[in-house]
TORPA-4810 file (N, C-alpha, C, O; in nm, 3 decimals):
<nodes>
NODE_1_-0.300_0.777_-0.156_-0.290_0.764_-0.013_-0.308_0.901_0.049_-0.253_0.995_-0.007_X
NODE_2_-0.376_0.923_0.153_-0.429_1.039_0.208_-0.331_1.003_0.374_-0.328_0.898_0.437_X
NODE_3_-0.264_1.127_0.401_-0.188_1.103_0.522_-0.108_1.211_0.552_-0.058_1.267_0.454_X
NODE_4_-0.068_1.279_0.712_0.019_1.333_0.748_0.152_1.279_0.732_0.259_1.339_0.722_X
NODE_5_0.136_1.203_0.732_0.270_1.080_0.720_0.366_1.123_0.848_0.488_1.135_0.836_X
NODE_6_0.305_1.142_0.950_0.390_1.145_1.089_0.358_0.991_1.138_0.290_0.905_1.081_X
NODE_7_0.433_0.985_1.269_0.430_0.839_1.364_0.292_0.874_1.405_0.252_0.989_1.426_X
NODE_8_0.210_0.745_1.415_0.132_0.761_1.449_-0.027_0.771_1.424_-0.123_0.716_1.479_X
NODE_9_-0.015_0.880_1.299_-0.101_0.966_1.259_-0.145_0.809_1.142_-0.063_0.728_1.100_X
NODE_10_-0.295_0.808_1.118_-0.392_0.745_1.039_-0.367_0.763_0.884_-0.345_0.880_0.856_X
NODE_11_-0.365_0.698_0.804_-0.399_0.656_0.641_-0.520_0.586_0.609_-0.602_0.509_0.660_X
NODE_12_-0.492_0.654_0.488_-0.618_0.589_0.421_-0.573_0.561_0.247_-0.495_0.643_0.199_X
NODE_13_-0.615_0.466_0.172_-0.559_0.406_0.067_-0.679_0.435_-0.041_-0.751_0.339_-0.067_X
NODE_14_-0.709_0.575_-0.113_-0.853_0.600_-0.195_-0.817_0.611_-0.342_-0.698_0.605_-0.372_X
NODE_15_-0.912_0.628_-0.440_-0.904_0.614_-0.525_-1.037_0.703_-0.579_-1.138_0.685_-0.510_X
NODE_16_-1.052_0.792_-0.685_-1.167_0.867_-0.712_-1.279_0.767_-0.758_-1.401_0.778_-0.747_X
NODE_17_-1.193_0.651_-0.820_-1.338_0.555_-0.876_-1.400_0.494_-0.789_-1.496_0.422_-0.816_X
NODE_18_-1.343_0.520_-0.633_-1.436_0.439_-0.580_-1.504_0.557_-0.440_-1.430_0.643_-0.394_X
NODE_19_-1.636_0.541_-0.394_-1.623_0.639_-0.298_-1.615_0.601_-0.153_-1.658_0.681_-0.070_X
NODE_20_-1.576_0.513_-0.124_-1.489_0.470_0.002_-1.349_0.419_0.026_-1.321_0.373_-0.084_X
NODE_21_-1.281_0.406_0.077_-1.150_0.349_0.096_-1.109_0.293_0.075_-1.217_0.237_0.094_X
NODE_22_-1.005_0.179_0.026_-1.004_0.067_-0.047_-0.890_-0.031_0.089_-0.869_-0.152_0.095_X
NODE_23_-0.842_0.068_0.171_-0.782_0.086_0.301_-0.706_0.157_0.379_-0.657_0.266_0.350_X
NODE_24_-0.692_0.089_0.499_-0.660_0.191_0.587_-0.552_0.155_0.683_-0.543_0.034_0.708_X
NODE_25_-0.467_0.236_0.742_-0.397_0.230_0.872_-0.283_0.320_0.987_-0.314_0.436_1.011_X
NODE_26_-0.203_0.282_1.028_-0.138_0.394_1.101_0.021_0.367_1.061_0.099_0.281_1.023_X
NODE_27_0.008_0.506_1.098_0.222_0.481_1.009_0.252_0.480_1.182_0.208_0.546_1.276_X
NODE_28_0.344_0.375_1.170_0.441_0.333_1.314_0.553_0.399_1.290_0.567_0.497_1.363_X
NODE_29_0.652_0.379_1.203_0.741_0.408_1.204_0.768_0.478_1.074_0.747_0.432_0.962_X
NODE_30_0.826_0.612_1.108_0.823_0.715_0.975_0.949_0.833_0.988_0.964_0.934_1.057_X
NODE_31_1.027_0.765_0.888_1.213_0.766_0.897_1.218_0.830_0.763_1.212_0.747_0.672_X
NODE_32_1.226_0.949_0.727_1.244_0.975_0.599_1.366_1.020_0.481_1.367_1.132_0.430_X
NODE_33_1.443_0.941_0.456_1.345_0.928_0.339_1.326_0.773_0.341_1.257_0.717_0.256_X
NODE_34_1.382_0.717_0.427_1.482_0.557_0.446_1.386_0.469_0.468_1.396_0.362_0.408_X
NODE_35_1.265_0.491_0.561_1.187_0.336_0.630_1.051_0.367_0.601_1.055_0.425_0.492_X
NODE_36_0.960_0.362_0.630_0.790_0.369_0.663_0.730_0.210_0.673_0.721_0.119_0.590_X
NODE_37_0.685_0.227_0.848_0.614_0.065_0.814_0.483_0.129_0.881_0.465_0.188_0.987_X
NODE_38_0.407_0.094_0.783_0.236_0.073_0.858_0.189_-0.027_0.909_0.232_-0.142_0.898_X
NODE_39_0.092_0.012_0.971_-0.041_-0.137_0.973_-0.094_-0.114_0.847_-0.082_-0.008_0.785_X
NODE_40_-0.155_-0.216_0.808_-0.216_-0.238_0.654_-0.397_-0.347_0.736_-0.422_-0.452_0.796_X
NODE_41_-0.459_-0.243_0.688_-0.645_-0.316_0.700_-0.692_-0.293_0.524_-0.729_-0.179_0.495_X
NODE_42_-0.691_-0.359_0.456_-0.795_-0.425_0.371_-0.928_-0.353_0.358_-0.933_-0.313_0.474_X
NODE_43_-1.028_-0.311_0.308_-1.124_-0.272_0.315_-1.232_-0.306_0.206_-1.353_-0.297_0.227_X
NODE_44_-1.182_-0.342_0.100_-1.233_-0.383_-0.019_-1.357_-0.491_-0.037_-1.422_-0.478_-0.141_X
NODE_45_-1.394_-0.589_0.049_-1.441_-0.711_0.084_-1.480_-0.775_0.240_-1.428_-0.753_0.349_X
NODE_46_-1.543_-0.823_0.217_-1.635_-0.843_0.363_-1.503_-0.956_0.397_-1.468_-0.973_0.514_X
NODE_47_-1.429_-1.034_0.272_-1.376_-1.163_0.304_-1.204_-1.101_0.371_-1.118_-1.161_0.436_X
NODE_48_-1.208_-0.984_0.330_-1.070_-0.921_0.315_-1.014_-0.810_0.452_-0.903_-0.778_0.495_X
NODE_49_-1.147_-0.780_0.486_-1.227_-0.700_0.636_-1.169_-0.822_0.749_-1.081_-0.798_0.833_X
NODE_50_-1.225_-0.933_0.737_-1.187_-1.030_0.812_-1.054_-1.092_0.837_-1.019_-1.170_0.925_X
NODE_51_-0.980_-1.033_0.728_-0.869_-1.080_0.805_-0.763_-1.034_0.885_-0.661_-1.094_0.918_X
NODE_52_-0.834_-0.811_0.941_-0.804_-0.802_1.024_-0.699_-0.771_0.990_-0.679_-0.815_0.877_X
NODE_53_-0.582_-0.693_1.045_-0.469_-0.614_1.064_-0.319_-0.674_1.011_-0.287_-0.772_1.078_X
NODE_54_-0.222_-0.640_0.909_-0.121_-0.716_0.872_-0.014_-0.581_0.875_-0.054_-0.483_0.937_X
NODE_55_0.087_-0.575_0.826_0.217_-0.485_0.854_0.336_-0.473_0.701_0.407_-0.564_0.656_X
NODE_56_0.322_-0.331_0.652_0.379_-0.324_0.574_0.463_-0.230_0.582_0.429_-0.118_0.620_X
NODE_57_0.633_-0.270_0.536_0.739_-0.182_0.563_0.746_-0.165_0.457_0.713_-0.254_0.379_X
NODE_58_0.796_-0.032_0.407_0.918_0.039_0.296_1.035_0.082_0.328_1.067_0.169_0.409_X
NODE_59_1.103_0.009_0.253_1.263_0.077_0.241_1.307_0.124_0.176_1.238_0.111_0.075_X
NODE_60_1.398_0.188_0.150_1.469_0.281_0.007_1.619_0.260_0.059_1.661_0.317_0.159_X
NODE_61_1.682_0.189_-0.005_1.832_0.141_0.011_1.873_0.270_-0.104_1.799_0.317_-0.190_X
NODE_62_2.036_0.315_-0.070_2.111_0.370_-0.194_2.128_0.246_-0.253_2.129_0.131_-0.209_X
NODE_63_2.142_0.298_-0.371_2.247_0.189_-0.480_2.390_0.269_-0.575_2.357_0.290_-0.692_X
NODE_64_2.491_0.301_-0.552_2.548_0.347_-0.633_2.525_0.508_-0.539_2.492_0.537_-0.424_X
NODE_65_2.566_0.587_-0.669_2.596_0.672_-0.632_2.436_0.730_-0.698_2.406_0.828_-0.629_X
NODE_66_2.361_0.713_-0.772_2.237_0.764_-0.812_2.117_0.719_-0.853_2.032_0.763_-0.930_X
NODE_67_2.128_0.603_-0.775_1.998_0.471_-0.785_1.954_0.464_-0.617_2.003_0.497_-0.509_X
NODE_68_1.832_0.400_-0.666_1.786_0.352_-0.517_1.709_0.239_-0.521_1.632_0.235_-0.617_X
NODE_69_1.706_0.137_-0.441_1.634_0.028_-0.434_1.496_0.061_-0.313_1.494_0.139_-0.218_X
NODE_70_1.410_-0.014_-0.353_1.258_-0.015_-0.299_1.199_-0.110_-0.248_1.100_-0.144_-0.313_X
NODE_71_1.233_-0.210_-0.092_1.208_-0.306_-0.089_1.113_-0.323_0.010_1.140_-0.295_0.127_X
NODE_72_0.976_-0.378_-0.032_0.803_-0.368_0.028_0.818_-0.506_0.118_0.877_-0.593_0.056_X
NODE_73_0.786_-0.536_0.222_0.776_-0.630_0.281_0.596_-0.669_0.347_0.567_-0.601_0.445_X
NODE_74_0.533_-0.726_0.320_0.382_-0.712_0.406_0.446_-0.820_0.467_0.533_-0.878_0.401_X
NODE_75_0.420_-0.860_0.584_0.406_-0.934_0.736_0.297_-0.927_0.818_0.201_-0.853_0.794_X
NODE_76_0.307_-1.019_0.938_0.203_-1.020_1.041_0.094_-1.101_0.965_0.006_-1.146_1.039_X
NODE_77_0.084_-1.124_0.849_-0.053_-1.237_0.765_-0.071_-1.355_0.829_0.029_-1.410_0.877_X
NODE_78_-0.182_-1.408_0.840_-0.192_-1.542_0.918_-0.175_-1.642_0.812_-0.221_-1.635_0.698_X
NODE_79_-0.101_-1.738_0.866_-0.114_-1.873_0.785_-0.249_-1.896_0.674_-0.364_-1.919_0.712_X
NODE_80_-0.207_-1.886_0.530_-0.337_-1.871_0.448_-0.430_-1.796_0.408_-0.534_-1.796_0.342_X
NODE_81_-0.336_-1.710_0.488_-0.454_-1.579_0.435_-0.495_-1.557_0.288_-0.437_-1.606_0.192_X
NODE_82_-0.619_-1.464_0.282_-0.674_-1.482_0.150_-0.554_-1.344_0.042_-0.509_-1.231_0.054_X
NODE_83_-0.554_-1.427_-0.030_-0.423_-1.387_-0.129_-0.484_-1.316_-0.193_-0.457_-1.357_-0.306_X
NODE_84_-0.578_-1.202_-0.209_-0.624_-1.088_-0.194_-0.555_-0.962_-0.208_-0.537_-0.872_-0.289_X
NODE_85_-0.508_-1.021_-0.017_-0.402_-0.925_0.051_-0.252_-0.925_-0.001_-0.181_-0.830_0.032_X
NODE_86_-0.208_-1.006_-0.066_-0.076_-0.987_-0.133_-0.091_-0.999_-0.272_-0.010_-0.944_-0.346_X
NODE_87_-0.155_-1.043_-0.301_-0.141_-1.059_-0.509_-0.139_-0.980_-0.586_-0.124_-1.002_-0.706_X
NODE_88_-0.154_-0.845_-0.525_-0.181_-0.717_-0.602_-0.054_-0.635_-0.627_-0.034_-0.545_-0.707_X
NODE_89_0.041_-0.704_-0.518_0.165_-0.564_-0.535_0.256_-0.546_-0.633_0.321_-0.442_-0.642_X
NODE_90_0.269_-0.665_-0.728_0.313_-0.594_-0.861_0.297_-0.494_-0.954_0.371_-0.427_-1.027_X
NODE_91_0.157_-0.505_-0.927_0.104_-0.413_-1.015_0.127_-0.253_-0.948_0.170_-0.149_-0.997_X
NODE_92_0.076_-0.287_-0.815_0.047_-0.145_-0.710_0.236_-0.120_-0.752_0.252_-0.007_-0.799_X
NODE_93_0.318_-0.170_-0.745_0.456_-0.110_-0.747_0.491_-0.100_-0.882_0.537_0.011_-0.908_X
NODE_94_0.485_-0.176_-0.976_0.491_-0.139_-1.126_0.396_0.013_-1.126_0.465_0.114_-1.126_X
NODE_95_0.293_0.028_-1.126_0.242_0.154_-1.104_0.284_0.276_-1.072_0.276_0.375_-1.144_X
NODE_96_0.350_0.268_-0.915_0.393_0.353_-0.838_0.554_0.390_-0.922_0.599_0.505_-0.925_X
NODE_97_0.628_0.264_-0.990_0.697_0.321_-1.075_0.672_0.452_-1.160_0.723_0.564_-1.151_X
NODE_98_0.581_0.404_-1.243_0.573_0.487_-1.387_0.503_0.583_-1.301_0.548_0.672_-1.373_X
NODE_99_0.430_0.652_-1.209_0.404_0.724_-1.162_0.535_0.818_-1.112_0.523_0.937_-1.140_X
NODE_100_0.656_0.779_-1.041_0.776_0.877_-1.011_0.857_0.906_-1.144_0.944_0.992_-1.149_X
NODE_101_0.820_0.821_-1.256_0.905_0.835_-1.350_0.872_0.940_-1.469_0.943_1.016_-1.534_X
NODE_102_0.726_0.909_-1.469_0.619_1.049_-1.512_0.592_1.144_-1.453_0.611_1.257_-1.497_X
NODE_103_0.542_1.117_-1.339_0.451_1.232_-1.287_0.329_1.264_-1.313_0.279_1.371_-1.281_X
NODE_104_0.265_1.162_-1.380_0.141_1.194_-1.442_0.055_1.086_-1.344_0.124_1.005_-1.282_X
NODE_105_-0.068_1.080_-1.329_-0.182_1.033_-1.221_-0.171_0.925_-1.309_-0.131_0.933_-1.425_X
NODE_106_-0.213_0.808_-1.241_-0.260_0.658_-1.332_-0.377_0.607_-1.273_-0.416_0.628_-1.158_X
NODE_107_-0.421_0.551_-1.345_-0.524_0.456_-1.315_-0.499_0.342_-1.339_-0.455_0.319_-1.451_X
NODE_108_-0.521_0.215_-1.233_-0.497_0.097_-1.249_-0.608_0.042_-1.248_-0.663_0.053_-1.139_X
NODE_109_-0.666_-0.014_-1.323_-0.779_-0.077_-1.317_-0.759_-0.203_-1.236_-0.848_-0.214_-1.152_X
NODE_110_-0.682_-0.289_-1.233_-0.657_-0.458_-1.208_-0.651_-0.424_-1.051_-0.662_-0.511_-0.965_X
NODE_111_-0.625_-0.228_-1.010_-0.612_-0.271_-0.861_-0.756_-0.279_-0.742_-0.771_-0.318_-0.626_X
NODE_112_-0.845_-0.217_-0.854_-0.923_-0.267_-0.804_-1.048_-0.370_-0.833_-1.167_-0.343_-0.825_X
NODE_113_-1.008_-0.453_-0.856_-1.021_-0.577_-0.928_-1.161_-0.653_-0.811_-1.266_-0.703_-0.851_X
NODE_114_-1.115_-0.637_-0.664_-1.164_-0.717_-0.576_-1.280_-0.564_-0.475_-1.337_-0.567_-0.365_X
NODE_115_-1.271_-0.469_-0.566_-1.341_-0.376_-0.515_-1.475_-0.379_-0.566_-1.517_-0.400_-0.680_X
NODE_116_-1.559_-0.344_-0.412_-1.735_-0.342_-0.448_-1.794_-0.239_-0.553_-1.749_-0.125_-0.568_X
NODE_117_-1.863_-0.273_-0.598_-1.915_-0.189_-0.755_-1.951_-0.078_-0.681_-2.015_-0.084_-0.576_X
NODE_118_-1.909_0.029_-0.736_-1.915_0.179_-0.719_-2.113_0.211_-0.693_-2.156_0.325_-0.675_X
</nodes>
């Protein structure tokens, strides 16, 4: 993710294997270390382009005295939307795990699964 990460300010969701965006949007609300909700645009697919603007929050709850919980919400999806837009976030958050837990770069292949051939 490429971003100032202020209110306001534009994202973008890239990846080196691919050379355009995979998506994009604006951080609304940016509470740190506690909230971040964006707009979330799709970019991957002409079918995925179309469906136009949806809303994703992060939270980080304490747990205890040295845990934290991580809870992703996407919203704003229209009735039926193409499951595209949500089917992926296990992986994207299983990922983003072993990424804070390493520190080492990953590559997910499965995430871009619905991405146009390089």
């Amino acid at each position: 993710m490429e971003s100032d990460w202020k209110k306001g300010s534009a994202y973008q969701g890239v990846t080196p294997a691919m050379p355009t965006p995979l998506l994009e949007g604006e951080n609304l609300e940016v509470d740190p270390p506690k909230k971040l909700v964006q707009s979330f645009r799709a970019l991957w697919s002409d079918s995925v382009k179309a469906e136009g603007t949806s809303r994703v929050t992060w939270e980080i709850e304490k747990v205890g005295n040295d845990s934290c919980k991580l809870i992703v919400t996407h919203d704003q999806l229209r009735d039926g939307a193409n499951p595209e837009l949500y089917g992926g976030w296990p992986m994207i958050l299983s990922g983003l795990k072993t990424l804070l837990e390493t520190g080492g770069l990953l590559t997910t292949p499965a995430s871009l699964l619905y991405a146009p051939a390089a």
